[in-house]
VEXMAR-581192 format. One record per residue: residue in one letter; x, y, z of N, C-alpha, C in turn. Coordinates in steps of 0.2 Angstrom, whole numbers, plus 5000, padded with zeros to 4 digits. Each point is the difference from the previous one (the first is absolute). Layout:
BEGIN
AXYZXYZXYZ;...
//
This chain:
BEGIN
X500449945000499650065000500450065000;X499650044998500550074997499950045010;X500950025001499750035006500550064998;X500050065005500550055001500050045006;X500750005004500250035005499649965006;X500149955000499849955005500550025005;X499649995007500450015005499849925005;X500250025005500049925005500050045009;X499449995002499850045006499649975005;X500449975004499849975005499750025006;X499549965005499750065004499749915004;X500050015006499949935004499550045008;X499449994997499450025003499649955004;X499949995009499549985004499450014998;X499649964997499349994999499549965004;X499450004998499449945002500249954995;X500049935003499849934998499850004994;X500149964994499950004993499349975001;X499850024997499049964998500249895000;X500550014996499949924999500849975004;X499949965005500449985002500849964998;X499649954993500449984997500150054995;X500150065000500350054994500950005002;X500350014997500650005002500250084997;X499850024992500350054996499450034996;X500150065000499550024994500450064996;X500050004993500050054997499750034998;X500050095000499550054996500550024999;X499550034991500350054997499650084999;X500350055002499650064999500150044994;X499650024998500050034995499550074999;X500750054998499350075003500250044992;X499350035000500050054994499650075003;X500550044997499850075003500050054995;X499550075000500250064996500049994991;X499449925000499949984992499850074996;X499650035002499850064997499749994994;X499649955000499649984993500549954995;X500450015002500549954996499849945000;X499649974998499449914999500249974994;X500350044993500149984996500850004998;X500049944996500850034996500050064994;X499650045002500050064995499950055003;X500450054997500050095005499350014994;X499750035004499450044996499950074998;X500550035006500250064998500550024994;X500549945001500850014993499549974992;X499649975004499849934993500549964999;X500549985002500549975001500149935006;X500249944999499949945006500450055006;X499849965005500250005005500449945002;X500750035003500449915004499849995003;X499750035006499649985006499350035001;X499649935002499350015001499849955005;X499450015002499749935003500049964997;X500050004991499949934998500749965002;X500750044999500749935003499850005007;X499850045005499949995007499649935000;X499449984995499849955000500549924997;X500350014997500549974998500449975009;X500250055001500449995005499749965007;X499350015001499749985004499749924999;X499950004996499849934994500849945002;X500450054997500749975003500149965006;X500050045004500150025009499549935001;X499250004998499749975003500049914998;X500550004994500049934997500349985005;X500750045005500449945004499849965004;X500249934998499749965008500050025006;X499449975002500250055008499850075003;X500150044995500150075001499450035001;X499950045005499350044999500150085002;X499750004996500150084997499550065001;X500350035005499550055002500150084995;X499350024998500350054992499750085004;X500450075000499750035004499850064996;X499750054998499950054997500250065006;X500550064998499850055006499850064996;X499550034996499650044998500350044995;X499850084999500150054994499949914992;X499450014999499849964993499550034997;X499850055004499150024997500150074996;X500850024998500350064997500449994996;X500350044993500649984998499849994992;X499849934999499949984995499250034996;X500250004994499050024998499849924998;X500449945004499549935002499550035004;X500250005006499650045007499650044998;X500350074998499650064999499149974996;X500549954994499150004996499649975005;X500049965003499549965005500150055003;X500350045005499650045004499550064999;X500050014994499750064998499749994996;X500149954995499649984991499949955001;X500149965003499749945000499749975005;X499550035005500149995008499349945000;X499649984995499849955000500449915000;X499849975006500249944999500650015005;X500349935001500750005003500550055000;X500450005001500650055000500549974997;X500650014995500449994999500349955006;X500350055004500550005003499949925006;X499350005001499549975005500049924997;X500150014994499949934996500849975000;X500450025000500749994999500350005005;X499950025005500149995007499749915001;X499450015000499549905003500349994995;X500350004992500149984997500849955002;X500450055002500749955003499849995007;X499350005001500249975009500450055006;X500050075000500250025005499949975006;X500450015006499849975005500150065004;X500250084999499750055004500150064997;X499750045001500150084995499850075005;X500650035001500150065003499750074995;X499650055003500150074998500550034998;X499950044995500550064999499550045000;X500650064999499750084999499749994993;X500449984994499650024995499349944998;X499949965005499449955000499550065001;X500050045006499650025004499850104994;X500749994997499750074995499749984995;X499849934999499349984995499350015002;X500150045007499449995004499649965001;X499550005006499649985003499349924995;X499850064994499849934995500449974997;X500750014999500549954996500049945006;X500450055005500549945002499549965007;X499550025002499549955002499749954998;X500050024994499849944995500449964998;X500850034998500349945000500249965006;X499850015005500449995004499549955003;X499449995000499649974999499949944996;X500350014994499949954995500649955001;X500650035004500749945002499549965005;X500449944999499949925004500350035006;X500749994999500650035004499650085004;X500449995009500050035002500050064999;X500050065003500350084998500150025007;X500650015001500350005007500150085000;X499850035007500350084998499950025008;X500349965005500050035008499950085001;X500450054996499950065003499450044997;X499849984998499550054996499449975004;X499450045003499750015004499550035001;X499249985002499550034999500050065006;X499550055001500050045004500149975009;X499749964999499949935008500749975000;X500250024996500949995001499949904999;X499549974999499949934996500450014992;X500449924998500450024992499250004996;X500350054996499650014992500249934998;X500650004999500349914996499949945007;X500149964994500349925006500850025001;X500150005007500850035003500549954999;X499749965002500649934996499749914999;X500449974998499749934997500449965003;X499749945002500449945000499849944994;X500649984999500049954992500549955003;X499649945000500149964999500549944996;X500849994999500249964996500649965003;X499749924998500549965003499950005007;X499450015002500049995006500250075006;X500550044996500350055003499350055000;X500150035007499350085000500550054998;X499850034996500350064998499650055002;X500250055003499650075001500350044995;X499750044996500250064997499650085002;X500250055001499850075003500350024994;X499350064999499950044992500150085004;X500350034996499950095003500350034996;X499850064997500150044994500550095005;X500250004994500150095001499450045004;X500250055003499350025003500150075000;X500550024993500050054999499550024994;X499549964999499350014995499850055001;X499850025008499450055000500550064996;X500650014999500350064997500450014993;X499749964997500049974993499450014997;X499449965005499550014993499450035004;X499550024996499250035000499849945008;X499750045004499649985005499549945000;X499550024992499749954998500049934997;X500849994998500549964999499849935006;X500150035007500449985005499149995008;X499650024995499450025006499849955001;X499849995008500049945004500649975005;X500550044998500649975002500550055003;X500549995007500650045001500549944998;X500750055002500649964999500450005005;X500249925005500450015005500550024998;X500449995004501050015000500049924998;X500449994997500249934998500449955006;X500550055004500349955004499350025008;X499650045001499749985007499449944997;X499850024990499649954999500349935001;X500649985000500249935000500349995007;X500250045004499849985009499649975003;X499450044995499149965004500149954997;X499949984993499749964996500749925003;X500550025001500549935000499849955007;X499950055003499850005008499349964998;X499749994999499349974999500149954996;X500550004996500149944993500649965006;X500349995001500449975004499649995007;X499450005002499849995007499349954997;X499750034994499549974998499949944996;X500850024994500049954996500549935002;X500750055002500349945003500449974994;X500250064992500449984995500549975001;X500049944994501049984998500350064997;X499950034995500250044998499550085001;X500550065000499550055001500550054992;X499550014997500350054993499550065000;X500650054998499650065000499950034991;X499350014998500050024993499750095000;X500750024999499950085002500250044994;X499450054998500050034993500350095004;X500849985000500350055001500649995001;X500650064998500749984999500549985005;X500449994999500550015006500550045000;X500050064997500650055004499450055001;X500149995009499650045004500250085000;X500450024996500250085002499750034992;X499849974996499850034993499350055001;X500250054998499550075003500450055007;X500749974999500350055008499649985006;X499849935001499849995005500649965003;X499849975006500349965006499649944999;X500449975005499749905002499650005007;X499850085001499650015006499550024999;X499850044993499650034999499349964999;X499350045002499549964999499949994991;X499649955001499650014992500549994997;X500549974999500649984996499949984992;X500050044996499949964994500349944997;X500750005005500249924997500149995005;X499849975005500149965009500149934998;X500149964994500049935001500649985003;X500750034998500649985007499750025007;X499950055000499750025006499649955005;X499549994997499849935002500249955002;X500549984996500349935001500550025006;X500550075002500350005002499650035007;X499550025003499550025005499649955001;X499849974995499349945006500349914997;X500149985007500349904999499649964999;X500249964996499649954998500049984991;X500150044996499949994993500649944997;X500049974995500649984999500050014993;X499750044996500150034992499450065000;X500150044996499750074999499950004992;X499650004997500250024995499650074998;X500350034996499950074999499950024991;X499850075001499750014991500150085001;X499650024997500050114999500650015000;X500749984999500650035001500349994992;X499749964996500249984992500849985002;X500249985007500749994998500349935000;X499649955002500549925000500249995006;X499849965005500449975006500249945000;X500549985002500349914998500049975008;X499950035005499949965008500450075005;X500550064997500250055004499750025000;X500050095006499650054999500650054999;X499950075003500350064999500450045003;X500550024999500350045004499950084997;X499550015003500050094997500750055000;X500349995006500550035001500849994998;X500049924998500749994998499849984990;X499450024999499749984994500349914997;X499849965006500149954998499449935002;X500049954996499749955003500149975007;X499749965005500249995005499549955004;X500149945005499749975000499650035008;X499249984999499550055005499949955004;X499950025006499949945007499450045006;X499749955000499550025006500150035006;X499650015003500250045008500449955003;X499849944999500249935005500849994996;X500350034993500449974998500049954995;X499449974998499849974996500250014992;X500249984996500050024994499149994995;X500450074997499050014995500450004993;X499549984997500350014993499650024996;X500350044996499550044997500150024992;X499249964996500049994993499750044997;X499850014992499750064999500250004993;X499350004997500249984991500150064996;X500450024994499850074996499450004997;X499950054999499350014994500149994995;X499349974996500049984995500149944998;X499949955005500349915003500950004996;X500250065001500849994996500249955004;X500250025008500349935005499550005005;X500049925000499549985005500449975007;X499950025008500449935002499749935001;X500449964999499849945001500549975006;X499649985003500450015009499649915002;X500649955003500149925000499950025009;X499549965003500249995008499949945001;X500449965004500149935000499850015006;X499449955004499850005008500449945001;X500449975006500049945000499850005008;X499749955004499850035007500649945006;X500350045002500449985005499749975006;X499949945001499849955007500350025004;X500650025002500350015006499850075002;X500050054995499750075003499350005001;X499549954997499650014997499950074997;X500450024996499850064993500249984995;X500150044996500150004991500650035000;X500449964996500450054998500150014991;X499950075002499950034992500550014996;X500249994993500450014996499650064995;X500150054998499850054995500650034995;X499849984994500350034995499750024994;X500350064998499650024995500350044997;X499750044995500250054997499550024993;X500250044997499550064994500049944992;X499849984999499949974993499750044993;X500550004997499950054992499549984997;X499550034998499449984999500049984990;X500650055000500250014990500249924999;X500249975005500549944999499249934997;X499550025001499549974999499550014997;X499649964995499650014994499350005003;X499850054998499049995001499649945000;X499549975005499849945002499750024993;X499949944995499450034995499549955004;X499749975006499449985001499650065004;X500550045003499950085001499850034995;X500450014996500150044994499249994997;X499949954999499449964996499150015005;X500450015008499250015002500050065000;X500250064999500050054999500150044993;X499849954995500250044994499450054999;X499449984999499450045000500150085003;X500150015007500350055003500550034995;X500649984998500550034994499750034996;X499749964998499850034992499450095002;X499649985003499650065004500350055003;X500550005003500350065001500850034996;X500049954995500550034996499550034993;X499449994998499650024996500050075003;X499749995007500050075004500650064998;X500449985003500750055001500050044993;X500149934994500350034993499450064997;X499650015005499350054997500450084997;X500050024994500150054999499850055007;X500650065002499450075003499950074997;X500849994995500250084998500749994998;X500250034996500750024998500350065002;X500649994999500650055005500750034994;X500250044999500550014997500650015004;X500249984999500849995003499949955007;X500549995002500149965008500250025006;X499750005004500150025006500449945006;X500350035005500449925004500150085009;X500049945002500150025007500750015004;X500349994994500749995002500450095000;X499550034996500150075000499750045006;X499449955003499750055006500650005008;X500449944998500550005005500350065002;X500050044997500550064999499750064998;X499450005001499950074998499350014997;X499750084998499449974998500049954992;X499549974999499849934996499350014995;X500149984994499650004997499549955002;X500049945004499549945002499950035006;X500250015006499950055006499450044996;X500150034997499750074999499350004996;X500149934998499349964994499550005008;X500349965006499549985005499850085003;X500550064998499750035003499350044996;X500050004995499750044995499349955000;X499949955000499449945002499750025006;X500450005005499850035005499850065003;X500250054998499650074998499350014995;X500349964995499249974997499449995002;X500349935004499549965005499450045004;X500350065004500050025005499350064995;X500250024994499550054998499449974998;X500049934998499449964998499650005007;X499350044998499749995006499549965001;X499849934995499849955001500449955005;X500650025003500449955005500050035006;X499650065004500150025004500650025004;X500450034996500650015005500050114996;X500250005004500350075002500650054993;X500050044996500350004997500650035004;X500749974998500650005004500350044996;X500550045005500350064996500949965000;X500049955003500849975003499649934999;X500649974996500149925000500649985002;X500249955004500449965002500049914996;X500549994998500349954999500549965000;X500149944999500749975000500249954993;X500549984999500249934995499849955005;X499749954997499649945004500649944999;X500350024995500549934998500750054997;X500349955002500550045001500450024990;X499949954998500149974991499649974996;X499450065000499449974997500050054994;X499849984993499950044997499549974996;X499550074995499549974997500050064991;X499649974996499849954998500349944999;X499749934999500649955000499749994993;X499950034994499849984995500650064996;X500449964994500450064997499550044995;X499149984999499750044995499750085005;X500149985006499750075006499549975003;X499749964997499349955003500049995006;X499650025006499949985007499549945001;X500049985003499849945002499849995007;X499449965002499850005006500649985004;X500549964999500549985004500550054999;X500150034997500550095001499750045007;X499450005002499750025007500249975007;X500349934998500449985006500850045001;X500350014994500650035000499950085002;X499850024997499750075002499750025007;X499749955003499950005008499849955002;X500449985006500249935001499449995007;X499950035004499549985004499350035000;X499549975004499249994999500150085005;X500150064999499850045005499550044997;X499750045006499550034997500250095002;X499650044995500350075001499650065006;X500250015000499750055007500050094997;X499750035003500050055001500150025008;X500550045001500050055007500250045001;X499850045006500550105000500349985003;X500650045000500650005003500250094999;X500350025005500650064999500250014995;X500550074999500450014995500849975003;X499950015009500549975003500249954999;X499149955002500249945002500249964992;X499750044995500349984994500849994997;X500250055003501050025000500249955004;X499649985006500449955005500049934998;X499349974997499949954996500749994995;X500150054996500549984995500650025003;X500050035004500950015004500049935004;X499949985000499749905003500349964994;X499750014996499949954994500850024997;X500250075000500849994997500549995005;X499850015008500349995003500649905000;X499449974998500249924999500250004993;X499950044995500250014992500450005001;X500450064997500650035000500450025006;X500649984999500650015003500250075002;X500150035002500750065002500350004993;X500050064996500849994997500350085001;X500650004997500549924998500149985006;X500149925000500349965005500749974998;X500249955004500349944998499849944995;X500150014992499849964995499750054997;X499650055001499650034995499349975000;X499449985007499549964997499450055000;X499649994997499550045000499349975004;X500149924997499549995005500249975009;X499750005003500150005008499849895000;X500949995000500049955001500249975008;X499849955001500349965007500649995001;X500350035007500950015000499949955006;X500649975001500449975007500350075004;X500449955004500050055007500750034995;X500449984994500650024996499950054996;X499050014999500150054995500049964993;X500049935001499949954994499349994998;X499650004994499549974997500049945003;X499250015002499949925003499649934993;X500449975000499649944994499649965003;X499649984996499349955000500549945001;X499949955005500349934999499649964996;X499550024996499749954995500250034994;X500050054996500050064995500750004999;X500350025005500650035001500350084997;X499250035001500150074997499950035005;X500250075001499950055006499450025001;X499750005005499450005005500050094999;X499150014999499950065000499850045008;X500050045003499650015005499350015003;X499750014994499449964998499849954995;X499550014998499849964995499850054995;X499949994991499850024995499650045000;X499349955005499250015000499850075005;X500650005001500150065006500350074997;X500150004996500450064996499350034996;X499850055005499450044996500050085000;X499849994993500250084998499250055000;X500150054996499450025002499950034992;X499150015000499850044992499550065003;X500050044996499550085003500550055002;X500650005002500550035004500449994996;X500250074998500950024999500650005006;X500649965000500449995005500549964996;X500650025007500749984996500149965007;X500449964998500249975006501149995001;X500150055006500950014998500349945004;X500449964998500149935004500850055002;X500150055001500750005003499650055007;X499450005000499950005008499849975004;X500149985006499649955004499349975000;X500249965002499349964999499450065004;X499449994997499450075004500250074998;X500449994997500150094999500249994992;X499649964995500350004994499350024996;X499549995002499450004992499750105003;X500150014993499850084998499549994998;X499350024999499550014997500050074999;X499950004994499850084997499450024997;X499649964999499350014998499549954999;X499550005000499649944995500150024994;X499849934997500350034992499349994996;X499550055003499550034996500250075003;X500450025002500250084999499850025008;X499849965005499850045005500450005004;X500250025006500650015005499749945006;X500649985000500049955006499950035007;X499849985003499750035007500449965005;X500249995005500149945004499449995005;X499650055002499649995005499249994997;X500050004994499450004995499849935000;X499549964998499649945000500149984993;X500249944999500349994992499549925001;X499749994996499849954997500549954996;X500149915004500649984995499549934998;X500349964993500049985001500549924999;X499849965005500449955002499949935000;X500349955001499949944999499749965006;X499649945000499949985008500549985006;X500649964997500349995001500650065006;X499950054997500350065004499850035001;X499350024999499450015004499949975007;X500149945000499749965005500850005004;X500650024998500450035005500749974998;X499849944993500749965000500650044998;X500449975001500650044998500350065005;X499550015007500250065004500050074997;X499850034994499950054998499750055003;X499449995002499450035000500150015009;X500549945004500050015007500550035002;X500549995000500750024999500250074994;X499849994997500150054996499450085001;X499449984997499450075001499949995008;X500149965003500050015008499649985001;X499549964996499249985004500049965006;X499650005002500049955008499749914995;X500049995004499849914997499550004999;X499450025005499450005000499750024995;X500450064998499550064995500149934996;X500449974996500549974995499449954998;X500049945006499749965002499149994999;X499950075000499250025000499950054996;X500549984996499950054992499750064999;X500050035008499750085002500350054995;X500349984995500350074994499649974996;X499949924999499950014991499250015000;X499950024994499250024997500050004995;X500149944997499949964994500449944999;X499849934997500349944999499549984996;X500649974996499849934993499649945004;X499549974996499849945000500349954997;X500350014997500649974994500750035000;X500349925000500750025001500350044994;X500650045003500250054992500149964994;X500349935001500149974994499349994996;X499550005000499549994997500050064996;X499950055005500050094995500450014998;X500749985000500750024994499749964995;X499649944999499949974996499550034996;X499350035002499550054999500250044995;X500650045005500250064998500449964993;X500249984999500349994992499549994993;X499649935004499349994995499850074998;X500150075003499550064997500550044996;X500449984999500450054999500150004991;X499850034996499950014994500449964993;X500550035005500649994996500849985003;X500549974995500549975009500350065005;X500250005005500150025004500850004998;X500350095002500650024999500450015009;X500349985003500350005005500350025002;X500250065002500750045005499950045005;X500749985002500050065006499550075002;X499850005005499550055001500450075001;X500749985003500550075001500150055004;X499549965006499750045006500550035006;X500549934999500649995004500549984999;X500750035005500749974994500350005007;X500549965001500750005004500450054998;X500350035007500550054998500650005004;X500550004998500350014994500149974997;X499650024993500149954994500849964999;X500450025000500749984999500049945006;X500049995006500049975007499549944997;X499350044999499649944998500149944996;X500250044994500549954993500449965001;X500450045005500849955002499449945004;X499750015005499849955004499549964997;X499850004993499449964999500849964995;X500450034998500749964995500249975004;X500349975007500049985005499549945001;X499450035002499649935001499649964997;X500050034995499549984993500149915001;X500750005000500549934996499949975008;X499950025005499949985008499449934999;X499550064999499349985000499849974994;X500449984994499849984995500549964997;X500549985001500649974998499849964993;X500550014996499949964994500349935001;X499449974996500049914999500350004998;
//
């Protein structure tokens, strides 16, 4: 069997008496898929192009695993699958008759448990209760919670294999409620992830009495991403946290981080892998697949039960397996061709044509012609008075992908699948007042994490991740220089005339000189913006950290006074079907880095960073 980065990780655990007297040994194999994002098929929908990895080789793989004598094979889903792909998108929105995609092919390989994500739960309330309904398989989510502080989800599962009890605890990021619309999430709060697995291990360990205790948690492991600490509440990645705070786990597996775990965790400080240990000193290990099924881990635990301790003692190895290294089940491929064909007819739908090409590789550095496409829609949006939103005098945006461009036809021809390229998540648009102040603070925020200080050391323009030397810090999967934020987080503004000087300090860099209908900027004046749900609803820290809002206001959408019923990708779609004739693309020319010369040198500099030629 095809394996990679196998490691050999042993752990000698006091348990309860094995179910069967005469058992001497049992093997299990686990097998976790996370962060699929629609990825079902061997084919991008988006590219028109196959895909190496999909669920259909994940099924191969499974099929594999499941033929070994002996072996029993527990298969684990940890969430983010209800976003991503236009598989998903069509059933959740175009085809919400009958089964679900997602929901057939989950019973379809037999899940034995399936954790939440954030991007499940931004399909909202008729998506993803429905699917989640139509899984055989559990849906485990301990920290999310009805007002009676009772789970919304089933908290955790016991499964049965070889006689072994397996407990597994489900618990998601609980950074939702500041990501998405209210009505997204209604019905429900979000614990802290590590007091949510205090209670819940406590009760699993007194009530159940597990051989094995597994934690299936849709959130990262480097607990300091956001400038936070390993103490802070609400942790967006708590899953080492976890493992290193509450005893008793003996694998975690993890997702939301897109980055690969082979049994280590992390050392934020010495920016290196490291192995994580429980309160007691116990070793945890801790797995966690890429997106898009590229690597899955596949992780061996040998029980063999020792008479003289009466316990187990465990053997655990595992590691990440290449999913490109294996071909689509075609009995997979085959129960699901009908689906294929239905939403590839779909995507290839004429919407409009385009003259010239736009790419986001340009919005990195400065203003963008595709940047600028989302703002001009969105000022649009906002004037149509059959959608009830507020006409916006300020739009805010960001690049959703970091290197996406569109049209993907060389005739200019758009297509419904050039709408995923051009805006990569289901958010919905907002209207809300804001300051003139709280407007400059917002975007002194946003270039605060952007752009660098120049000149520096190197010349970089963008504001990359240093060590304590002053050295760019690299991605140990990538091996390319880590931004200080993220892409989706770099948002500029439309309505406003301003320059932004990257050789002043961060907070003291964005000029606004006017609105660019001719009127003067006010700072204390009431501006109408508009924005996305997403950062609207607070993601990214802009709107708290930056314009200054309190949480509450944020949280209870007390600014906004207007919101879509549909997600923008629908209305970028709308908006093209109208449009007469193709669409001509450029920079809107509202705003510019200055000093031109500093900014040039630094985008010469990091262009080849962030985009290194194959």
């Amino acid at each position: 069997m095809k394996r990679l980065g196998l490691m050999l990780l042993v752990i000698v655990a006091a348990i309860a008496m094995p179910l069967s007297a005469q058992q001497k040994s049992v093997d299990l194999t686990f097998i976790e898929t996370s962060d699929i994002h629609g990825a079902i098929y061997p084919y991008n929908f988006i590219t028109a192009k196959p895909f190496a990895t999909s669920l259909a080789q994940v099924a191969s793989l499974v099929a594999e695993e499941r033929s070994v004598p002996g072996a029993h094979v527990v298969l684990l889903e940890n969430g983010d699958s209800l976003q991503g792909q236009p598989t998903v998108y069509y059933y959740n929105f175009e085809k919400t008759a009958g089964p679900h995609i997602w929901s057939q092919a989950v019973n379809f390989l037999g899940y034995d448990a399936v954790s939440v994500g954030n991007h499940d739960i931004e399909a909202g309330h008729a998506v993803y209760d429905k699917v989640f309904e139509e899984m055989q398989a559990p849906v485990l989510c301990a920290n999310a919670v009805k007002p009676d502080g009772e789970p919304y989800f089933q908290p955790y599962a016991i499964l049965e294999k070889g006689g072994v009890r397996i407990a597994v605890l489900g618990l998601t990021s609980p950074k939702i409620p500041d990501w998405l619309p209210p009505q997204f999430w209604t019905g429900m709060e979000f614990e802290d992830m590590v007091e949510s697995a205090q209670k819940w291990v406590r009760i699993i360990q007194e009530k159940e009495k597990p051989d094995l205790l597994i934690g299936l948690f849709h959130a990262g492991v480097d607990y300091t991403y956001g400038g936070v600490t390993r103490d802070t509440r609400f942790n967006e990645n708590a899953a080492q946290v976890v493992a290193e705070k509450v005893p008793g786990f003996d694998m975690i597996f993890v997702g939301h981080d897109h980055a690969g775990w082979d049994g280590m965790g992390w050392d934020p400080v010495n920016k290196k892998k490291v192995e994580v240990k429980d309160p007691n000193g116990k070793t945890v290990y801790i797995y966690g697949a890429l997106n898009n099924a590229r690597k899955v881990p596949v992780v061996k635990v040998k029980l063999t039960w020792n008479e003289d301790k009466k316990a187990w003692d465990k053997i655990i190895r595992g590691g990440l397996v290449d999913m490109a290294q294996y071909k689509a089940d075609p009995v997979f491929v085959e129960r699901f061709q009908p689906g294929y064909n239905e939403i590839k007819q779909w995507v290839d739908r004429p919407v409009g044509k385009m003259d010239g090409k736009i790419t986001t590789r340009d919005s990195m550095f400065g203003d963008s012609a595709f940047v600028d496409l989302i703002h001009r829609i969105q000022l649009d949006l906002t004037n149509d008075p059959q959608l009830g939103l507020k006409p916006a005098d300020i739009s805010f945006a960001a690049p959703l992908s970091a290197d996406a461009s569109i049209p993907s036809s060389p005739d200019g021809t758009l297509y419904v699948r050039d709408m995923f390229n051009l805006y990569v998540y289901e958010n919905f648009l907002y209207t809300m007042t804001l300051t003139g102040r709280q407007v400059k603070n917002f975007l002194e925020y946003s270039y605060k994490f952007w752009f660098d200080t120049m000149p520096n050391e190197g010349n970089h323009l963008i504001n990359f991740q240093k060590d304590k030397e002053g050295k760019l810090v690299l991605d140990n999967r990538t091996n390319m220089p880590m931004t200080a934020t993220r892409y989706y987080n770099y948002d500029s503004a439309a309505g406003i005339n301003y320059v932004v000087d990257v050789t002043k300090p961060a907070g003291e860099r964005v000029i606004i000189t006017s609105l660019s209908d001719g009127r003067a900027f006010n700072p204390d004046a009431k501006y109408t913006v508009a924005i996305n749900s997403y950062r609207g609803s607070g993601g990214g820290g802009h709107l708290e950290f930056g314009a200054g809002l309190d949480k509450e206001t944020i949280r209870t959408m007390k600014l906004v006074n207007g919101a879509t019923t549909k997600d923008l990708r629908y209305f970028l779609l709308k908006w093209f079907e109208k449009q007469p004739e193709a669409v001509t693309v450029q920079p809107i020319g509202n705003w510019e880095v200055i000093p031109a010369d500093l900014a040039e040198l630094g985008k010469k500099t990091d262009y080849p960073l962030l985009y290194p030629s194959k």
